[in-house]
C-alpha positions in Angstrom: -9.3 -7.8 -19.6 -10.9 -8.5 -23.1 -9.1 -10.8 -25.3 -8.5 -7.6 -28.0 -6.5 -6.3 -25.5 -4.5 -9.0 -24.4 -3.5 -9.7 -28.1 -2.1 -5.7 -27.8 -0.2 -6.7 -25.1 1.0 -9.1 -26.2 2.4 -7.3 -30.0 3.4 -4.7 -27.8 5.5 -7.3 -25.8 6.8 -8.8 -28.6 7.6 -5.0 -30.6 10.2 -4.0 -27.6 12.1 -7.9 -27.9 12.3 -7.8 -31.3 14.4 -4.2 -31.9 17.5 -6.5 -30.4 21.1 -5.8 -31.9 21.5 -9.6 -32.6 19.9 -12.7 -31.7 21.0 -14.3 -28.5 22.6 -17.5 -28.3 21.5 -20.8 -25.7 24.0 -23.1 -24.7 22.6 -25.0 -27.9 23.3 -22.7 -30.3 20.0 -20.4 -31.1 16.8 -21.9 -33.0 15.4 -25.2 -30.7 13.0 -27.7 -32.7 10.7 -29.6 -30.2 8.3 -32.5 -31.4 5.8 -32.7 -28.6 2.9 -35.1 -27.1 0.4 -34.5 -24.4 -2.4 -35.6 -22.8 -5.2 -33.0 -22.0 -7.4 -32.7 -19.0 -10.4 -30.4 -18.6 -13.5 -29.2 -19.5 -16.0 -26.7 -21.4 -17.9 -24.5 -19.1 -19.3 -21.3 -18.0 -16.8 -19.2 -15.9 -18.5 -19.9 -12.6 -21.2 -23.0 -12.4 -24.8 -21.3 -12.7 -27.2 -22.1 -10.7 -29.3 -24.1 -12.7 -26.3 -26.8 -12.6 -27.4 -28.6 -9.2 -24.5 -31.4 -9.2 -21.9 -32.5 -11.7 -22.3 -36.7 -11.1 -19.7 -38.2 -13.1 -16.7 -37.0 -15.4 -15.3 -39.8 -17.4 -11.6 -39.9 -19.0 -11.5 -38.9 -22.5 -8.8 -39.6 -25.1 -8.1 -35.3 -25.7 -4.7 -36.2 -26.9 -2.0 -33.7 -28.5 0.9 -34.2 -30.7 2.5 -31.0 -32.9 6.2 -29.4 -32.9 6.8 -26.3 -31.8 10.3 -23.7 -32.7 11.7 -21.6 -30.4 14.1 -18.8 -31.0 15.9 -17.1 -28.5 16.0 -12.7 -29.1 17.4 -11.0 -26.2 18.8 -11.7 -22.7 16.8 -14.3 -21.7 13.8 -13.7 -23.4 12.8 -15.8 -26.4 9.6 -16.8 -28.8 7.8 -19.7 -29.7 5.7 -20.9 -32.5 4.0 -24.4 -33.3 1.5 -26.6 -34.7 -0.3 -28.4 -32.8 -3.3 -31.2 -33.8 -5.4 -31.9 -30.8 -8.2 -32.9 -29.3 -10.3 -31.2 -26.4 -13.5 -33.2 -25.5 -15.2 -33.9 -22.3 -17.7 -36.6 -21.0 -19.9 -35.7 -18.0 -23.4 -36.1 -16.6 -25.3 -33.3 -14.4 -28.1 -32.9 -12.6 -29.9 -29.5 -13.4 -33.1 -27.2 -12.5 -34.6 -25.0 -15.0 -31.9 -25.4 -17.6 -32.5 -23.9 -21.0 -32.5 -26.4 -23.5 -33.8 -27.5 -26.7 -34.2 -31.1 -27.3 -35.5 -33.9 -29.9 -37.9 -36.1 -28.2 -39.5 -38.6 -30.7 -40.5 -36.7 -33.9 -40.5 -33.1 -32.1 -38.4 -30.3 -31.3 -39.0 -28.7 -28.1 -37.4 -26.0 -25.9 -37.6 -25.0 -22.8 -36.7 -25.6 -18.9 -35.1 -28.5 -17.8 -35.1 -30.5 -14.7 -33.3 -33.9 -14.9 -30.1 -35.5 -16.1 -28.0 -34.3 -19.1 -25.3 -36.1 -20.3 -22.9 -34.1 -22.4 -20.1 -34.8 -24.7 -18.1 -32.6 -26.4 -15.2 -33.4 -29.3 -13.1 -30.9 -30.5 -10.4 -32.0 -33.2 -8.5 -29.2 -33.9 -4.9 -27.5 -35.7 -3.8 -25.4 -33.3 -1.4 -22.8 -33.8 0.5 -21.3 -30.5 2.5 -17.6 -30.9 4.3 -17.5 -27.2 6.9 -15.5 -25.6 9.6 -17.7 -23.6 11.8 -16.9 -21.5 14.8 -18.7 -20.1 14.4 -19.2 -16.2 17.2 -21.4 -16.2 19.8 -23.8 -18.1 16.4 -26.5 -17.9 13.1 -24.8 -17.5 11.6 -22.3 -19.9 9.0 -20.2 -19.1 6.1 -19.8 -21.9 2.6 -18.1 -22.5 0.8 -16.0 -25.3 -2.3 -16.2 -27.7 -3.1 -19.1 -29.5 -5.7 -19.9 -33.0 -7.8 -23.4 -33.4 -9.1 -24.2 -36.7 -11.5 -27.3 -36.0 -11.2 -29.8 -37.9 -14.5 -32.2 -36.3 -16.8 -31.0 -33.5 -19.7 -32.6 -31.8 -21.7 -31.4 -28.8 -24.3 -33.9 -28.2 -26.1 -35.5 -25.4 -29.2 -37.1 -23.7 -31.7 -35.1 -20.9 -33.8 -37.5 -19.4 -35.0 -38.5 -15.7 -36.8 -35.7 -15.4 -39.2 -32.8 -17.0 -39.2 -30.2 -19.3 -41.4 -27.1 -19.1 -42.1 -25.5 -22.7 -40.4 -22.2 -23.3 -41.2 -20.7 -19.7 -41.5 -22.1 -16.0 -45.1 -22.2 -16.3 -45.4 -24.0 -19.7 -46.7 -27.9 -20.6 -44.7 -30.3 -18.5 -43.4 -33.1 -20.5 -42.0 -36.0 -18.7 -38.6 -38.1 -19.9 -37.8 -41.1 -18.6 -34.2 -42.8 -18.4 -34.9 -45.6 -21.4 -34.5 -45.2 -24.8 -37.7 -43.7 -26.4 -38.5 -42.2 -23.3 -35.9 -39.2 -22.9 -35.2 -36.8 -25.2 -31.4 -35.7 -27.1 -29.8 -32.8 -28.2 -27.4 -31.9 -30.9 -25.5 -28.3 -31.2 -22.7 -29.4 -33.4 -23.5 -27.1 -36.0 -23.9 -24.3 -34.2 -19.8 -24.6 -32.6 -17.7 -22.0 -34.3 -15.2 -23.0 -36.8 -12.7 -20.6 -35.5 -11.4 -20.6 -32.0 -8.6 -17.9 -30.2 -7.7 -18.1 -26.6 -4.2 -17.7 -24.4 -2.1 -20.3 -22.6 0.8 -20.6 -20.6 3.4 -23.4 -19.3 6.4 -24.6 -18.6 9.2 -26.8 -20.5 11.6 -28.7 -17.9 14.9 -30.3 -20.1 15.4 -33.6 -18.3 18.8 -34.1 -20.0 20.2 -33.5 -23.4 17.1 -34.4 -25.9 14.3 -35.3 -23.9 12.2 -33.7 -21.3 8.7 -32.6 -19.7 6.0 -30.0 -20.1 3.1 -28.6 -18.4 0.2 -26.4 -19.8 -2.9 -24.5 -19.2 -4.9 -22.9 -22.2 -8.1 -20.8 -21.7 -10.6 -20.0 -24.5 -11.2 -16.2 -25.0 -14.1 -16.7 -27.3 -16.9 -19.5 -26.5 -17.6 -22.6 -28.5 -20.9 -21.4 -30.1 -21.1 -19.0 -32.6 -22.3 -15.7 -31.3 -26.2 -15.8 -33.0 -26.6 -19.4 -31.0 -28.5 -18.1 -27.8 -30.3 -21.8 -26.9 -27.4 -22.1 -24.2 -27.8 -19.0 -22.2 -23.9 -19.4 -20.5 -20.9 -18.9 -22.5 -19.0 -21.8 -22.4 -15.0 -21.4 -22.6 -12.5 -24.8 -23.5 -10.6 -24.4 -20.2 -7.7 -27.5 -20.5 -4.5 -28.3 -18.9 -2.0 -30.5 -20.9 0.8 -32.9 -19.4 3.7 -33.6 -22.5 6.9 -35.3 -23.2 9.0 -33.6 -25.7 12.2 -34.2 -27.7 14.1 -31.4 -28.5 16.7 -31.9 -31.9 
């Protein structure tokens, strides 16, 4: 399904909630205001792994934290919607082995593109004001059901890294080989930061389970609809999607 579609679903969704006679009432009394954390876990990748990613080698902890509030209001039977602001950050530390990657790199004074074979190691930092539209819906007294379309602004981006231990083959299998080693001044880096949109949509979904009167859990799973380059950026042939699940405390007032 294509994301413009999913947003029609979505209005369409929230059209035949709205045309209630009155707002429905919760045991607390309508409107909930919940002040959230979380910490994220996740990547940005291709949907399936191409082939010319031989081995993902390590994946190192990142601080992608998330703090924001959120306001529910209930509209009908059990059915309710949400809308928040969220500040957060979505980044991802790994290394890869790969086999005719396309890449373009900075190795001493020169630019070069072309096939890679070697080691990459990647970061990516997204900081980001996010800004969730969900409808919720009331699967008992303590959990809530949630999911919808969701807006990122970012805020800081970097997408960075280092290809060495290996070879590069200028613009075609068949092209100069230039070696890069695995010292400083021997391999080569790359730096796409600029070319990361500044605008980002996707959907998510999750769950809020009330542990007692104030405070309780969360758990939630967002999925970019659009990639993280801007759509003239063809360097990196894959589209790569912010794919991240979130674990939260909340406090509800």
């Amino acid at each position: 399904m294509k994301k413009k579609d999913i947003i029609i679903c979505f209005v369409i969704c929230m059209a035949w909630l709205l045309p209630s006679k009155t707002l429905a009432t919760t045991p607390d009394g309508g409107m909930q205001l919940k002040a959230r954390v979380g910490y994220s876990l996740g990547g940005t990748a291709p949907i399936g792994i191409p082939a010319t990613i031989r081995s993902i080698d390590a994946f190192r902890l990142t601080p992608s934290l998330m703090a924001g509030a959120d306001l529910q209001l209930p509209l009908r039977d059990k059915w309710g919607v949400l809308a928040g602001l969220h500040i957060e950050n979505k980044a991802m530390d790994v290394d890869v082995t790969t086999k005719g990657y396309r890449m373009e790199v900075v190795k001493g004074d020169s630019k070069i593109e072309g096939l890679f074979t070697g080691h990459v190691k990647q970061e990516v930092t997204e900081w980001m004001l996010t800004l969730p539209v969900m409808a919720t819906y009331q699967l008992s007294q303590k959990v809530t059901l949630k999911a919808g379309p969701y807006l990122s602004l970012l805020l800081n981006k970097d997408f960075s890294g280092i290809a060495s231990d290996g070879y590069l083959r200028q613009k075609d299998p068949t092209g100069p080989r230039i070696n890069m080693g695995n010292k400083e001044g021997e391999w080569a880096t790359y730096d796409f930061s600029d070319d990361m949109r500044h605008l980002q949509m996707g959907i998510a979904a999750g769950a809020d389970w009330q542990l007692h009167e104030h405070l309780g859990l969360s758990a939630d799973l967002s999925w970019g609809l659009s990639g993280i380059f801007n759509s003239d950026f063809k360097t990196v042939e894959q589209t790569l999607y912010p794919i991240y699940g979130t674990v939260g405390v909340f406090w509800k007032f």
